[in-house]
C-alpha angles and dihedrals in degrees: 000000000000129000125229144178116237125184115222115191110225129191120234092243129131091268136349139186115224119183116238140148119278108259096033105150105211104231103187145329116236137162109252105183108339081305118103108232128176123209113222125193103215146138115260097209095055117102120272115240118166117262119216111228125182128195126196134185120218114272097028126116137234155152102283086188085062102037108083133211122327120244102170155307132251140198121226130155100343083312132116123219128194114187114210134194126216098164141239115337119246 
């Protein structure tokens, strides 16, 4: 089956589900536009299941044991951006 890269749009909010097929591997996390998007390598064919995303701003706290693995960071409007990845949800 063939392999593809999808762009998914994200909001810059606490946590956020994004469906996605099960699998997809997260390549990177860029501005496109003002609006944060991520690019996922995935297989379209595979079943969706939701993927939990968190964003946090520098300087702001949080649970490192929940958070998940870091994918990038990203610079809008004087803010800094780092995008987490905690999985598919159960």
């Amino acid at each position: 089956m063939n392999t593809v890269i999808y762009k998914y749009e994200l909001e810059v909010a606490d946590w956020q589900d994004v469906k996605m097929p099960l699998g997809g591997e997260i390549l990177s996390i860029q501005l496109q536009g003002a609006k944060p998007t991520i690019w996922v390598k995935l297989a379209p064919h595979q079943p969706v299941g939701e993927r939990r995303l968190r964003i946090v701003g520098t300087g702001h706290s949080f649970v490192d044991a929940l958070i998940g693995d870091y994918v990038g960071t990203i610079q809008s409007d004087g803010f800094v951006w780092h995008l987490f990845d905690a999985g598919y949800c159960a």
